[in-house]
mmCIF file of the C-alpha atoms, coordinates in Angstrom:
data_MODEL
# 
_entry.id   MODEL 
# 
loop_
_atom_site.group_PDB 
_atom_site.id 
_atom_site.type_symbol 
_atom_site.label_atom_id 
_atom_site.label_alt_id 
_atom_site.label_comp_id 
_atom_site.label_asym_id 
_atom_site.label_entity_id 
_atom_site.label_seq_id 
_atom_site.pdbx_PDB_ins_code 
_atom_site.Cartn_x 
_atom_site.Cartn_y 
_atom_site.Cartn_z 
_atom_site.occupancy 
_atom_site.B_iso_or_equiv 
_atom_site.pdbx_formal_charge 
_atom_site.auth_seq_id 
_atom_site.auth_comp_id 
_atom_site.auth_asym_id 
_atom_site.auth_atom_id 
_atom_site.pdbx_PDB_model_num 
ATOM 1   C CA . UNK A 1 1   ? 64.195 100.260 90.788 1.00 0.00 ? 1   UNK A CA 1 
ATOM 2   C CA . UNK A 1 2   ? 60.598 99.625  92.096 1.00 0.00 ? 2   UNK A CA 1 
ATOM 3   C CA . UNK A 1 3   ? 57.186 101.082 90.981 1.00 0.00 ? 3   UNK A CA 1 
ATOM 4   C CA . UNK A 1 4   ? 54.963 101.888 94.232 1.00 0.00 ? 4   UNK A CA 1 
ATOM 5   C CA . UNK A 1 5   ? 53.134 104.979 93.033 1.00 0.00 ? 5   UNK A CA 1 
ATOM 6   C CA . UNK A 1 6   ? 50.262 102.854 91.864 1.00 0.00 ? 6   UNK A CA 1 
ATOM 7   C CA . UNK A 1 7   ? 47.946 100.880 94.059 1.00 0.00 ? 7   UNK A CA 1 
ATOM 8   C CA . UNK A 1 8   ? 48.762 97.594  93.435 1.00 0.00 ? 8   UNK A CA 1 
ATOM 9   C CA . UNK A 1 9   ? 51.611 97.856  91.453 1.00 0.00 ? 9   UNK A CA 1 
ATOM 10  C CA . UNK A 1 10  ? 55.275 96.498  93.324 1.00 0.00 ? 10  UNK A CA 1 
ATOM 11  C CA . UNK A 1 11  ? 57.475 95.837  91.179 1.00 0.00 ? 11  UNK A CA 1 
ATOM 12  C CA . UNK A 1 12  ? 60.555 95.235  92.266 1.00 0.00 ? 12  UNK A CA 1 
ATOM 13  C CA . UNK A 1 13  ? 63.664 95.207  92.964 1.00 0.00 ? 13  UNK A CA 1 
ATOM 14  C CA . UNK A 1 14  ? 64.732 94.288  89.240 1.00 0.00 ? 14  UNK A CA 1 
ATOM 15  C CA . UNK A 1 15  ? 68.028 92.535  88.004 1.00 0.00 ? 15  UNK A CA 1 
ATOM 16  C CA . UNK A 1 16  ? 69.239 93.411  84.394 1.00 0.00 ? 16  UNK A CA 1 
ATOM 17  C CA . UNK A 1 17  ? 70.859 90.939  82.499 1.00 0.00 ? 17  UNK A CA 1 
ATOM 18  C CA . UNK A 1 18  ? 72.361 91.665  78.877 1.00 0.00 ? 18  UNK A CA 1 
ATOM 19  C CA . UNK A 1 19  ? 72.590 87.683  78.019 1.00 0.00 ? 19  UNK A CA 1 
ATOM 20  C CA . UNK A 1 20  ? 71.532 85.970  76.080 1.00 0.00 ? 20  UNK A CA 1 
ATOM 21  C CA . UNK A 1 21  ? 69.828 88.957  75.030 1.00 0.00 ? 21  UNK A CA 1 
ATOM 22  C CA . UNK A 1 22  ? 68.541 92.335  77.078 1.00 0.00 ? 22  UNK A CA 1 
ATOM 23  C CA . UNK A 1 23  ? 65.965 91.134  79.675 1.00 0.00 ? 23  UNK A CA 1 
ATOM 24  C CA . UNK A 1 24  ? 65.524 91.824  83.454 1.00 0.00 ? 24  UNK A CA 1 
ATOM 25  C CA . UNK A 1 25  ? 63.403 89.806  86.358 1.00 0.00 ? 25  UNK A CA 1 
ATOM 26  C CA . UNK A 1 26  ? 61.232 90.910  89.500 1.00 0.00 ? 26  UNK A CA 1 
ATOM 27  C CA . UNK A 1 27  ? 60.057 88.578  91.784 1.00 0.00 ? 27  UNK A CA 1 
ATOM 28  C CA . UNK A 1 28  ? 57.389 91.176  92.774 1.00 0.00 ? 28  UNK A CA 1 
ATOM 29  C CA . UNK A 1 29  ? 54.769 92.327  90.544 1.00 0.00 ? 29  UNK A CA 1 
ATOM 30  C CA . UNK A 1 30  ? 51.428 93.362  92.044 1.00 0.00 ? 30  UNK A CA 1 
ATOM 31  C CA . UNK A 1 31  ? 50.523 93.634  95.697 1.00 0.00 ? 31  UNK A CA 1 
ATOM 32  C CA . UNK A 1 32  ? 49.925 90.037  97.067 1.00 0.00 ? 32  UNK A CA 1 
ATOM 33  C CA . UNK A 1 33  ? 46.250 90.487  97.679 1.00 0.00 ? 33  UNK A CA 1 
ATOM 34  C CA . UNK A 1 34  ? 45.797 92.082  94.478 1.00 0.00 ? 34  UNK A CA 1 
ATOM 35  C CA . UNK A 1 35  ? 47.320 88.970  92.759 1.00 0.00 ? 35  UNK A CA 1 
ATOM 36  C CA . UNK A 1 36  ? 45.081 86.580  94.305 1.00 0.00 ? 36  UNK A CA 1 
ATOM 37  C CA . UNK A 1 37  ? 42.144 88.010  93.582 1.00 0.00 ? 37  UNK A CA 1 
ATOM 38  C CA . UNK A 1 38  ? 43.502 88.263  89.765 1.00 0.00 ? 38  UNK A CA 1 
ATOM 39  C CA . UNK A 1 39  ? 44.403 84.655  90.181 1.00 0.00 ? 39  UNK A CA 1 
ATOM 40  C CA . UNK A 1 40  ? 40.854 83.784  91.238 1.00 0.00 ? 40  UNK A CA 1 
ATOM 41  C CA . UNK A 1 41  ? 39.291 85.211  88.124 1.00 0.00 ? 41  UNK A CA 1 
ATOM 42  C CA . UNK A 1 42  ? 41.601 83.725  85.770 1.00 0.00 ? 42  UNK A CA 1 
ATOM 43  C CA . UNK A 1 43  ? 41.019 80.142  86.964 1.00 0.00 ? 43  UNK A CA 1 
ATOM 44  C CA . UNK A 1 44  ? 37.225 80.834  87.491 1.00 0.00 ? 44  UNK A CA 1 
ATOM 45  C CA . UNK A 1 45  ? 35.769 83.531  85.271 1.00 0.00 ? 45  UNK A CA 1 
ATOM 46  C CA . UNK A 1 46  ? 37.894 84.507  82.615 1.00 0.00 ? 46  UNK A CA 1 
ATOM 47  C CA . UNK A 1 47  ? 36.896 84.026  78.750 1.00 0.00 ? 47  UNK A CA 1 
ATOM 48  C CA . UNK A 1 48  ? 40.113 81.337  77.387 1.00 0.00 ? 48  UNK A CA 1 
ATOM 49  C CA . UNK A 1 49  ? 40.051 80.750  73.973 1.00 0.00 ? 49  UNK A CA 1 
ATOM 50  C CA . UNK A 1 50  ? 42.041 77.949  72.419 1.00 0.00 ? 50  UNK A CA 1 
ATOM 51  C CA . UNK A 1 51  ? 44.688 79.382  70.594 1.00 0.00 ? 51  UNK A CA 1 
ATOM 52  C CA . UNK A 1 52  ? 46.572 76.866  68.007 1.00 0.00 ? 52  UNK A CA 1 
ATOM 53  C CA . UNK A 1 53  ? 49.380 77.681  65.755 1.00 0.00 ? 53  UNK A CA 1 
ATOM 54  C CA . UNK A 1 54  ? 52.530 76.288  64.151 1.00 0.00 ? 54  UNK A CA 1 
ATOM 55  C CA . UNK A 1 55  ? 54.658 76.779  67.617 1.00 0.00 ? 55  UNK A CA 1 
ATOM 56  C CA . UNK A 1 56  ? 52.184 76.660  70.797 1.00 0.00 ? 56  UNK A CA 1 
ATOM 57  C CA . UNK A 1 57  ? 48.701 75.733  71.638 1.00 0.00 ? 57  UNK A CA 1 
ATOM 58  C CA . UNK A 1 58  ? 47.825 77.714  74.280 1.00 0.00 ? 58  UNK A CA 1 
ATOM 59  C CA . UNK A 1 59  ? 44.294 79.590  75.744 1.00 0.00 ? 59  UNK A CA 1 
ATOM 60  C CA . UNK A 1 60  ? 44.631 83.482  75.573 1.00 0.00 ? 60  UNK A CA 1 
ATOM 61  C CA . UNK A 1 61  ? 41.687 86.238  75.639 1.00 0.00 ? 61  UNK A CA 1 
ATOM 62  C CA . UNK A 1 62  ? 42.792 90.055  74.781 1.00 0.00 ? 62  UNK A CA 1 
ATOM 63  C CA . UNK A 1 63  ? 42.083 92.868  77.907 1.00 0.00 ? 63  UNK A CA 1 
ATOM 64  C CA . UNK A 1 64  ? 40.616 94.818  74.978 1.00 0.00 ? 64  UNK A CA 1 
ATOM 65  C CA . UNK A 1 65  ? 38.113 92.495  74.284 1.00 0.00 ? 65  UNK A CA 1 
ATOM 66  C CA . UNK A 1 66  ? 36.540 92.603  77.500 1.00 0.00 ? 66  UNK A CA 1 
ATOM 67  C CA . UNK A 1 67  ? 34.741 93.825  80.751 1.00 0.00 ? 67  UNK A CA 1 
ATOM 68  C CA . UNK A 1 68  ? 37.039 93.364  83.706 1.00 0.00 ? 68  UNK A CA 1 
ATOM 69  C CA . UNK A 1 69  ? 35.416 92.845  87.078 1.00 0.00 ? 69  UNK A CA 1 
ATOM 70  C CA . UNK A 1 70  ? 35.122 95.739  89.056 1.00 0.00 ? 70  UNK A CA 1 
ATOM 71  C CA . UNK A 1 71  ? 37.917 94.544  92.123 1.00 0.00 ? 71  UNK A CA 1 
ATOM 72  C CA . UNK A 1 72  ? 39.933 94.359  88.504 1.00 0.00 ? 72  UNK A CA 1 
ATOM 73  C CA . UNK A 1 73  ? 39.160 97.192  86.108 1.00 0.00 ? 73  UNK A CA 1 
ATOM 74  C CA . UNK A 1 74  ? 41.950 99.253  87.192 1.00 0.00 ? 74  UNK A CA 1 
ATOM 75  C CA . UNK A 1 75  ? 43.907 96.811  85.002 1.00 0.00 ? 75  UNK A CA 1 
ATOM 76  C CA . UNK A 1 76  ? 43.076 98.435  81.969 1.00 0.00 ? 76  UNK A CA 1 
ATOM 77  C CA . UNK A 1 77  ? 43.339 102.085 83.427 1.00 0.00 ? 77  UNK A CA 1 
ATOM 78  C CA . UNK A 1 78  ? 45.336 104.895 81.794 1.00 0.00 ? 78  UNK A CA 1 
ATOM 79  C CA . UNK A 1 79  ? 47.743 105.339 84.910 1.00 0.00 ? 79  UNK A CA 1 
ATOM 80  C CA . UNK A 1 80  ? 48.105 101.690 85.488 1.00 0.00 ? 80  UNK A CA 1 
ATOM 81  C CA . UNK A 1 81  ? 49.087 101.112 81.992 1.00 0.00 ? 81  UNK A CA 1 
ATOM 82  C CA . UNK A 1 82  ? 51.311 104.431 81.548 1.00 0.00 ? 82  UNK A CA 1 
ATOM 83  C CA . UNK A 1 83  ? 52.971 102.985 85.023 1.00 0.00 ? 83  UNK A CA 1 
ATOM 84  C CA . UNK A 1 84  ? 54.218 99.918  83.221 1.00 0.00 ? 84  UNK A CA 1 
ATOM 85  C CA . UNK A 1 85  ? 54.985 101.540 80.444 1.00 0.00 ? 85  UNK A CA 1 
ATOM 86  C CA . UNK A 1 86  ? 57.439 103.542 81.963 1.00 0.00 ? 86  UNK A CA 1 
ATOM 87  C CA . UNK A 1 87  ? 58.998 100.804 84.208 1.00 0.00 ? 87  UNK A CA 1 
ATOM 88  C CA . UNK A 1 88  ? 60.153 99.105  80.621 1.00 0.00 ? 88  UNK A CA 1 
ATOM 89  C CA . UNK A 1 89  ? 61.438 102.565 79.499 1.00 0.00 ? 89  UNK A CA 1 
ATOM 90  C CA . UNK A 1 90  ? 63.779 102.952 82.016 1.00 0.00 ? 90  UNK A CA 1 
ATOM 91  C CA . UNK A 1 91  ? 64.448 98.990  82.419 1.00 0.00 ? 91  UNK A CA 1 
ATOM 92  C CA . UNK A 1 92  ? 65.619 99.467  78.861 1.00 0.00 ? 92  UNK A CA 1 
ATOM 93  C CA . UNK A 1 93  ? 66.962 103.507 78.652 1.00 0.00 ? 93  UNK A CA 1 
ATOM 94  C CA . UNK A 1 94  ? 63.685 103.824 75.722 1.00 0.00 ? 94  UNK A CA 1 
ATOM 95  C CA . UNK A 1 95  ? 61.215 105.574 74.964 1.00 0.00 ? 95  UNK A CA 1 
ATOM 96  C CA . UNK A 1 96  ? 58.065 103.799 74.305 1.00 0.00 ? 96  UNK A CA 1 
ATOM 97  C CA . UNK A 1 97  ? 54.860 104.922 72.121 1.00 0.00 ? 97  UNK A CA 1 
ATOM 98  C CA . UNK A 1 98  ? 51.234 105.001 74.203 1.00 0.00 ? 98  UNK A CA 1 
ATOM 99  C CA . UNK A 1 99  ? 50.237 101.976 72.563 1.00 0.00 ? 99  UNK A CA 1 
ATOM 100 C CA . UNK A 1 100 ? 50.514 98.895  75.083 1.00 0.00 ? 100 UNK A CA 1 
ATOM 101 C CA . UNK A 1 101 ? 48.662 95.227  73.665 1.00 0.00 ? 101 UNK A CA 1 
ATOM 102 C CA . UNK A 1 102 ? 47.380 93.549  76.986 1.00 0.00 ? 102 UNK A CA 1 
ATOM 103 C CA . UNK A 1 103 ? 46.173 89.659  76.779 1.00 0.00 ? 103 UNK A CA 1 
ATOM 104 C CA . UNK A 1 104 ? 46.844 86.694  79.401 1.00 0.00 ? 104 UNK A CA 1 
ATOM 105 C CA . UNK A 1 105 ? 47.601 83.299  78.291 1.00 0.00 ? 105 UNK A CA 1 
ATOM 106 C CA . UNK A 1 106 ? 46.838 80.158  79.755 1.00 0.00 ? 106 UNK A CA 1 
ATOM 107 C CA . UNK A 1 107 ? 49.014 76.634  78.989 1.00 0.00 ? 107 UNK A CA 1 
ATOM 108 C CA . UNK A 1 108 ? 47.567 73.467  80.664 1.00 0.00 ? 108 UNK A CA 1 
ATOM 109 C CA . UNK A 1 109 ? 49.326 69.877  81.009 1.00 0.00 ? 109 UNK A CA 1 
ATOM 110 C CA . UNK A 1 110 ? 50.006 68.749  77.763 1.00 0.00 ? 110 UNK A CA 1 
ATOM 111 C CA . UNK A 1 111 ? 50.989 72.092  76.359 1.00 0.00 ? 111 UNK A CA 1 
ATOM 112 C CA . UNK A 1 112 ? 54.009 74.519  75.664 1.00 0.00 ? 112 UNK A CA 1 
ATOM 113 C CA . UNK A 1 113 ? 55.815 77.075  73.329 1.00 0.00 ? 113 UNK A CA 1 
ATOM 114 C CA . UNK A 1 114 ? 58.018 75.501  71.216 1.00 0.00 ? 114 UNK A CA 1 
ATOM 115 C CA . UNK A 1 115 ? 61.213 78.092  70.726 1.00 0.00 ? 115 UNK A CA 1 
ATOM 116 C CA . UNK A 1 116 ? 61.046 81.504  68.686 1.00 0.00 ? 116 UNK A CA 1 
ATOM 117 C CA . UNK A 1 117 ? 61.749 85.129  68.950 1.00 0.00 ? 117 UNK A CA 1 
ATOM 118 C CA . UNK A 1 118 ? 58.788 87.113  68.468 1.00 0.00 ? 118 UNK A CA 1 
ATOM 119 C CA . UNK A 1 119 ? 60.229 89.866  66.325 1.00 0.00 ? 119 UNK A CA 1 
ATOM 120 C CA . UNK A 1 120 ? 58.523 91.038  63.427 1.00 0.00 ? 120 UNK A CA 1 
ATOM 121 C CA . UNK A 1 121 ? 59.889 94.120  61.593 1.00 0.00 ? 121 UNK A CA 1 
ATOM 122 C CA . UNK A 1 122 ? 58.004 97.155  62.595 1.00 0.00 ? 122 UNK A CA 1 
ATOM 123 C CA . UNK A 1 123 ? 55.837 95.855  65.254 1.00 0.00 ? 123 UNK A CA 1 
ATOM 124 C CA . UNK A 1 124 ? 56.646 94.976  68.739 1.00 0.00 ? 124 UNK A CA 1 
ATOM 125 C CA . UNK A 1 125 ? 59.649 95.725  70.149 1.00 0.00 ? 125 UNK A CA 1 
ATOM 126 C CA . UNK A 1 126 ? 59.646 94.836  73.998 1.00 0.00 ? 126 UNK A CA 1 
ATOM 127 C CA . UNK A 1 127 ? 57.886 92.717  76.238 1.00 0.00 ? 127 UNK A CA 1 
ATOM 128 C CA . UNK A 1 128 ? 56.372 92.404  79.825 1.00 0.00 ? 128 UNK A CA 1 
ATOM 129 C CA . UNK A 1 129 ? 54.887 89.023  81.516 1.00 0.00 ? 129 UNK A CA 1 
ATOM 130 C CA . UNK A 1 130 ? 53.699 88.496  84.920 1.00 0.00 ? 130 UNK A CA 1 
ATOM 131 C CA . UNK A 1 131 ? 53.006 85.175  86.038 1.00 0.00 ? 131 UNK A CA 1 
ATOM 132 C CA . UNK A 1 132 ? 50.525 84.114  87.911 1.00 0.00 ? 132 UNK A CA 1 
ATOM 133 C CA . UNK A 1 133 ? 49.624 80.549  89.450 1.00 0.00 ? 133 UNK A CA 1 
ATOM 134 C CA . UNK A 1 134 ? 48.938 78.492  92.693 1.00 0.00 ? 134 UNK A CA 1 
ATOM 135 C CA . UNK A 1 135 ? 52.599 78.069  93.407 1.00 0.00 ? 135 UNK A CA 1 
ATOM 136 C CA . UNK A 1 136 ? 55.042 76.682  90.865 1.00 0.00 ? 136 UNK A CA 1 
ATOM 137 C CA . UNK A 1 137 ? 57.654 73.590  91.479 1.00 0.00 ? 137 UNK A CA 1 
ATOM 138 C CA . UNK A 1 138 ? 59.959 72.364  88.914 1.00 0.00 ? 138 UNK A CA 1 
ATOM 139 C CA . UNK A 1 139 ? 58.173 69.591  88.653 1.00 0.00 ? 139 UNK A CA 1 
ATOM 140 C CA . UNK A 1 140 ? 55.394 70.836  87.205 1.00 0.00 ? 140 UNK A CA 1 
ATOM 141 C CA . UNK A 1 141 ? 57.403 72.004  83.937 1.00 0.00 ? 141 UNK A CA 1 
ATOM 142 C CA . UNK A 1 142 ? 56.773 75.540  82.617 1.00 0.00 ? 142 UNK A CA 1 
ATOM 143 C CA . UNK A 1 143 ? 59.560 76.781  82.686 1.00 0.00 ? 143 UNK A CA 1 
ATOM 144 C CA . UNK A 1 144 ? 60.828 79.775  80.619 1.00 0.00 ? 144 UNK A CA 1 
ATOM 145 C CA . UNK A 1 145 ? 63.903 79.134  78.837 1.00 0.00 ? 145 UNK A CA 1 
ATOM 146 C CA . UNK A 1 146 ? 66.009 81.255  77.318 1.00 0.00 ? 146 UNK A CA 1 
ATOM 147 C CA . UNK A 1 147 ? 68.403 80.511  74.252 1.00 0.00 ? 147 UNK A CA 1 
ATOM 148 C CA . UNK A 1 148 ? 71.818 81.906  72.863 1.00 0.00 ? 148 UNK A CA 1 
ATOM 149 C CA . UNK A 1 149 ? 70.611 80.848  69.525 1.00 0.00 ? 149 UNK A CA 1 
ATOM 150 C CA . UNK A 1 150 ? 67.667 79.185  67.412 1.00 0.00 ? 150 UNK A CA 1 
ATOM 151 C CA . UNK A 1 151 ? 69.205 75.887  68.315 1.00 0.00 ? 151 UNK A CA 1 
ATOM 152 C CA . UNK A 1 152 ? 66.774 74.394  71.072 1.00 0.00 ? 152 UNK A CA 1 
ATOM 153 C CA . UNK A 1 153 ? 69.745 72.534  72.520 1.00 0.00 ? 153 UNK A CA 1 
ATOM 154 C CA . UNK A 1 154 ? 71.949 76.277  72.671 1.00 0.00 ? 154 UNK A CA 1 
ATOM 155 C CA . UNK A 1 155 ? 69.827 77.207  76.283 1.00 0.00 ? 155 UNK A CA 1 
ATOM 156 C CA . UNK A 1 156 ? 70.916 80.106  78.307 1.00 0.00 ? 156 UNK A CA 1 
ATOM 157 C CA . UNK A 1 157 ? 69.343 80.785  81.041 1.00 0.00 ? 157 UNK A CA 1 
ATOM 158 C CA . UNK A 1 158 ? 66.232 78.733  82.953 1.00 0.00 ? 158 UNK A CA 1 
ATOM 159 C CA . UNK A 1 159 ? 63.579 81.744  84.928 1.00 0.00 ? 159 UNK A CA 1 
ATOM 160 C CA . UNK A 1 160 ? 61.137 79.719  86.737 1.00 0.00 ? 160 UNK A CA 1 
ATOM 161 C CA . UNK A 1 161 ? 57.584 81.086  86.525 1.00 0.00 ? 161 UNK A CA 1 
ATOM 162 C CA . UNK A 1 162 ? 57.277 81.837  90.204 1.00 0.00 ? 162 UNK A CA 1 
ATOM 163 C CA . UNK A 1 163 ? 53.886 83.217  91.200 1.00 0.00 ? 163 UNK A CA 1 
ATOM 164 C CA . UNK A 1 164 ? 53.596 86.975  90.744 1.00 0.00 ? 164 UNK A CA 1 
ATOM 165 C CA . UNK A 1 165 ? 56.661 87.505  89.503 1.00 0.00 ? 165 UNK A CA 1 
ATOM 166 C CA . UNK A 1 166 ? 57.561 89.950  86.379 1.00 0.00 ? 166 UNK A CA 1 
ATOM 167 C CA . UNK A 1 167 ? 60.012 89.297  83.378 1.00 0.00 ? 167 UNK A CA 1 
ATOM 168 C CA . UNK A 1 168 ? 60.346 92.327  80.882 1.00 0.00 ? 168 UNK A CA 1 
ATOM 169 C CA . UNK A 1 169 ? 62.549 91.388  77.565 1.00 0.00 ? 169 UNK A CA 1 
ATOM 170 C CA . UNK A 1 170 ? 63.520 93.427  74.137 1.00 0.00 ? 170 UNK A CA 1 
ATOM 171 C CA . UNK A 1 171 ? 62.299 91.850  70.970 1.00 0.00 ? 171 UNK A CA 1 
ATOM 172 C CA . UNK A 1 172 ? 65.163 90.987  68.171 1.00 0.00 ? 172 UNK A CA 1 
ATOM 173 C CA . UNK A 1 173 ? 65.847 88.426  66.353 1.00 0.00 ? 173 UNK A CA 1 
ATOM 174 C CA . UNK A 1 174 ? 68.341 86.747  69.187 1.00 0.00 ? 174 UNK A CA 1 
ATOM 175 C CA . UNK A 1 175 ? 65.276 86.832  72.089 1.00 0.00 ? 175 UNK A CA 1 
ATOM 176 C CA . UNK A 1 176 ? 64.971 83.693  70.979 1.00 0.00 ? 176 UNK A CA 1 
ATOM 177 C CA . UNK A 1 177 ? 63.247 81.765  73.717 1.00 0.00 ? 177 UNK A CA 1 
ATOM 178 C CA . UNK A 1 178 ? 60.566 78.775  74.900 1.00 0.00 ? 178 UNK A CA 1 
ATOM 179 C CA . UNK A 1 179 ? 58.337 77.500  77.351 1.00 0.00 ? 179 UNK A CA 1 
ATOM 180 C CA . UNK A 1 180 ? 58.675 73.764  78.348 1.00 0.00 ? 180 UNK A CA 1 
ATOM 181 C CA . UNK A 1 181 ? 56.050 71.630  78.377 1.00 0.00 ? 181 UNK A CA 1 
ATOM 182 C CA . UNK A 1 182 ? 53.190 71.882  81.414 1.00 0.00 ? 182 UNK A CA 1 
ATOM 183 C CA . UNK A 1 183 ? 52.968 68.569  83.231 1.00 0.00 ? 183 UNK A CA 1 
ATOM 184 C CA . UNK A 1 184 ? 50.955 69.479  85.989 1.00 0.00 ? 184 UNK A CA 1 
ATOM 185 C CA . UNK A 1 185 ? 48.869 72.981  86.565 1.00 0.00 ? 185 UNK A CA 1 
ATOM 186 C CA . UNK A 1 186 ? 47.983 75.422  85.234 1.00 0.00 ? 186 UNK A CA 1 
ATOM 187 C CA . UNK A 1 187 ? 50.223 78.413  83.893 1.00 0.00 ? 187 UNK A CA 1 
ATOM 188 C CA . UNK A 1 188 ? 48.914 81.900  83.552 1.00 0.00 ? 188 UNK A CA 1 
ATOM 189 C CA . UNK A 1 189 ? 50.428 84.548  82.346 1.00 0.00 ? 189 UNK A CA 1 
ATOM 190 C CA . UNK A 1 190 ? 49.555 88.725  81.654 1.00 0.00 ? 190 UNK A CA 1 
ATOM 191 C CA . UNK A 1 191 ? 51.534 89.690  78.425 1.00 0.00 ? 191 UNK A CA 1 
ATOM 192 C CA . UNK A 1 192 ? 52.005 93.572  77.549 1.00 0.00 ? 192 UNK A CA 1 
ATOM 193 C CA . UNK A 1 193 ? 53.496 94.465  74.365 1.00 0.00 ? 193 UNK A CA 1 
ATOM 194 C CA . UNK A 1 194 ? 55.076 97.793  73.685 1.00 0.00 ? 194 UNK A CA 1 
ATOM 195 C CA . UNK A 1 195 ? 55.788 99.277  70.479 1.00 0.00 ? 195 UNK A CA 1 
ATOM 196 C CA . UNK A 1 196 ? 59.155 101.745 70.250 1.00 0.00 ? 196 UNK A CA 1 
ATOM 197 C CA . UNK A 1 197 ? 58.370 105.381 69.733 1.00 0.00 ? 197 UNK A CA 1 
ATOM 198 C CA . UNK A 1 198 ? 59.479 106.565 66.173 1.00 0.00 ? 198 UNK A CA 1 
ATOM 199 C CA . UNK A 1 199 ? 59.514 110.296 67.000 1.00 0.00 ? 199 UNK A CA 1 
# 
């Protein structure tokens, strides 16, 4: 599975896994230049806002919130966003309402997200996030760890956040999952949030 019908969309190839809970990983996500340039702005330009709450402390701004660039504004773009949209919908065998919430986040040394699941009852109910960053080692922490259960020692799987790659997840109460601490660099991240159709 790949999307190439848009620009600067590549995602792809994608590997499903169904443990610890439904998720899959592409270590393509835009076309390289295009992820560069989107790099650029998010170290240089972007508008962070610090972000504190009982389980991270992170800087995040919302697409919607915004004027994007003009090398960037196809980013918030009907066919961009209906592309992504319906990547996760066959990722996943769904079908997904219109509505897509679009932020980045940004964790610096110092910070991370401390385990949880995301799922609230009626809301959200799968996930996309591209990474984004000057190149990532292990030793820089980061990393994105998955967990069986809502014991932090109970870790499943380890996805290192490897520069424009995408992971795409389903929102329950078992995607329980964490990002370890950031010792050196900084960690950015697109989110899109996608809400199940009900008809």
């Amino acid at each position: 599975m790949r999307i190439s019908t848009h620009p600067y969309l590549r995602i792809g190839p994608v590997t499903k896994s169904e443990v610890p809970f439904p998720h899959a990983f592409s270590p393509n996500a835009f076309k390289v230049e295009f992820s560069m340039e989107l790099l650029s702005w998010l170290e240089k330009s972007a508008p962070w806002s610090l972000t504190e709450t009982n389980f991270y402390e992170q800087y995040e701004f919302s697409f919607y919130d915004i004027n994007l660039p003009s090398n960037l504004v196809s980013l918030s773009d009907y066919e961009y966003l209906n592309q992504i949209k319906i990547f996760m919908e066959n990722v996943f065998a769904i079908t997904l309402d219109d509505k897509i919430d679009c932020t980045a986040h940004k964790l610096i040394p110092g910070q991370r997200i401390r385990i949880h699941n995301d799922f609230i009852p009626d809301m959200e109910t799968h996930r996309l996030l591209i990474q984004l960053n000057r190149g990532w080692i292990d030793e820089n922490g980061g990393m994105l760890m998955l967990f069986n259960s809502t014991d932090p020692n109970d870790l499943g799987k380890i996805y290192r956040p490897i520069h424009n790659s995408a992971f795409a997840f389903e929102i329950s109460a078992k995607s329980n999952h964490a990002v370890s601490t950031i010792k050196e660099g900084e960690r950015f991240t697109l989110v899109y949030s996608f809400y199940r159709s009900k008809e």
